[in-house]
C-alpha positions in Angstrom: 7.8 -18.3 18.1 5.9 -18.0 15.0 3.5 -15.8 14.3 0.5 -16.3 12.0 -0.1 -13.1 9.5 -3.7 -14.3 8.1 -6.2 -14.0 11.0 -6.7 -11.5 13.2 -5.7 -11.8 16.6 -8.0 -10.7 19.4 -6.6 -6.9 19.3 -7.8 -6.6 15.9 -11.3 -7.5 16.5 -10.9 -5.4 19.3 -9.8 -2.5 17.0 -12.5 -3.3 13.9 -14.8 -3.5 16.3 -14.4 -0.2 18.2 -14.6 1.6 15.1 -17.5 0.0 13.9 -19.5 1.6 17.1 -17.5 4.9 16.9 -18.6 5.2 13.5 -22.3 4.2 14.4 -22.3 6.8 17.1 -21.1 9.5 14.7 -24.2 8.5 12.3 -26.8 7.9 15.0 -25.4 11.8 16.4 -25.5 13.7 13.3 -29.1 11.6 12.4 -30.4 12.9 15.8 -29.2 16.3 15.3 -30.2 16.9 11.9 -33.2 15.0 11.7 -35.1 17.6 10.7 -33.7 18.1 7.3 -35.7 15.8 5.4 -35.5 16.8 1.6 -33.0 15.7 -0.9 -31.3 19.3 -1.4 -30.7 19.0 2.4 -29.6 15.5 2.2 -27.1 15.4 -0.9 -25.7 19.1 -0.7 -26.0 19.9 3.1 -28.6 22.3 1.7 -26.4 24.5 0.1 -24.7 26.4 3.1 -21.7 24.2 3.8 -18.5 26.2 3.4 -15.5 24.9 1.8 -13.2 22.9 4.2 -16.2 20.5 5.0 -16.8 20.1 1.0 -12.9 19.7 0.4 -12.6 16.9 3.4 -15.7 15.1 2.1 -14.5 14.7 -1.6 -10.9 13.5 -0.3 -12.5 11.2 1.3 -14.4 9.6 -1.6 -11.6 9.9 -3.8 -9.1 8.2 -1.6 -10.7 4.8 -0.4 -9.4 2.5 2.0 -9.6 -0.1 -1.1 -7.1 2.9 -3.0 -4.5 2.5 0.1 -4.2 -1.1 0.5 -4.7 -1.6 -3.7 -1.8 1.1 -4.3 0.9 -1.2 -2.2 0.1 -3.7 -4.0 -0.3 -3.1 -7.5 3.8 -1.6 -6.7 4.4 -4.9 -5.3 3.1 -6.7 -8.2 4.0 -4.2 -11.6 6.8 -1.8 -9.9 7.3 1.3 -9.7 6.0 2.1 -12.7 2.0 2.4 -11.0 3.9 6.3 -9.5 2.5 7.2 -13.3 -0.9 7.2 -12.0 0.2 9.6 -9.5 0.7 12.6 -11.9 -2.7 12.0 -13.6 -4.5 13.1 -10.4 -4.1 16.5 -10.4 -4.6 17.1 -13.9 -7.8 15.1 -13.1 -8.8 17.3 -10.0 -8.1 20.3 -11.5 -10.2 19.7 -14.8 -12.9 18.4 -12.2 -12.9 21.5 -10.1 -12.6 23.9 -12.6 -14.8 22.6 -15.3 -17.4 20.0 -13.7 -18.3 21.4 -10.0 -19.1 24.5 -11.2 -21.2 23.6 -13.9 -22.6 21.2 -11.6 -23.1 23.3 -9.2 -25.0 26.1 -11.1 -27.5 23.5 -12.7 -28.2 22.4 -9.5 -27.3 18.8 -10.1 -25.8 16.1 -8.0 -24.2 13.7 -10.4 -23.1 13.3 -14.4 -26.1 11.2 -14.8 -28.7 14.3 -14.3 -26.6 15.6 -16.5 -27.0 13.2 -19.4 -30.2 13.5 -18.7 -30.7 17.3 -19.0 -28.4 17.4 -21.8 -29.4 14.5 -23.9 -32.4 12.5 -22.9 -33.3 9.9 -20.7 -32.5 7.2 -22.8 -28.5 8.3 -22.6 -29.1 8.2 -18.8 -30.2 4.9 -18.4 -27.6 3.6 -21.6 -24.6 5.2 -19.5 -25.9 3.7 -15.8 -26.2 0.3 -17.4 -22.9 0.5 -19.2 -21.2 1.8 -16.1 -22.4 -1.5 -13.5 -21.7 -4.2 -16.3 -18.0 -2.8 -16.3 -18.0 -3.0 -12.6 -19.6 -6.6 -12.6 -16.8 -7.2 -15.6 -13.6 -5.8 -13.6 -14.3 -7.5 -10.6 -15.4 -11.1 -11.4 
């Protein structure tokens, strides 16, 4: 019996889609719940009253994609071992972020590194760094 490994079989639609609605109903739930909150502040911070497990569980979540998980197997699969390096680079990189940038994020009342080019250089630097940031992502992944 052979079995092919490049299409999904009908479980896996199954699967993908079942979590497509689950995660729907979890946005349709939380948009009917909270759909009075209709400013930015609310939007971007949870207007400023969300303690810090739910903070902690949503910047996890950024940091570690589903494109991180499958990518990490196989950049070992394709360089080695040697990728673990990267490994010991995160905490240094979380700490300096949490120590350094939140807070200083958070008492300028800023939501990203771009207001705060803005703020601390001019709009120019803004726009300059925005522009330079998506040509490297058009660059990295053509």
């Amino acid at each position: 019996m052979s079995v092919q490994l490049n299409k999904f079989h009908y479980a896996d639609y199954i699967v993908f889609v079942a979590m497509l609605i689950f995660s729907a109903f979890i946005g349709l739930i939380f948009g009917w719940l909270n759909r009075k909150k209709q400013s930015t502040n609310d939007f971007l911070l949870g207007g400023g009253d969300l303690k810090v497990f739910p903070v902690g569980i949503s910047i996890l979540a950024s940091f570690t994609s589903a494109i991180s998980i499958l990518g990490f197997s196989a950049e070992m699969y394709r360089y080695g071992t040697i990728y673990w390096m990267i490994t010991f680079s995160y905490p240094l990189t979380q700490g300096l972020t949490a120590l350094v940038f939140i807070p200083l994020f958070h008492g300028l009342k800023i939501t990203s590194a771009y207001q705060y080019l803005e703020l601390r250089f001019h709009k120019y630097v803004r726009t300059t760094a925005s522009v330079i940031f998506s040509l490297q992502m058009l660059i990295i992944f053509e």
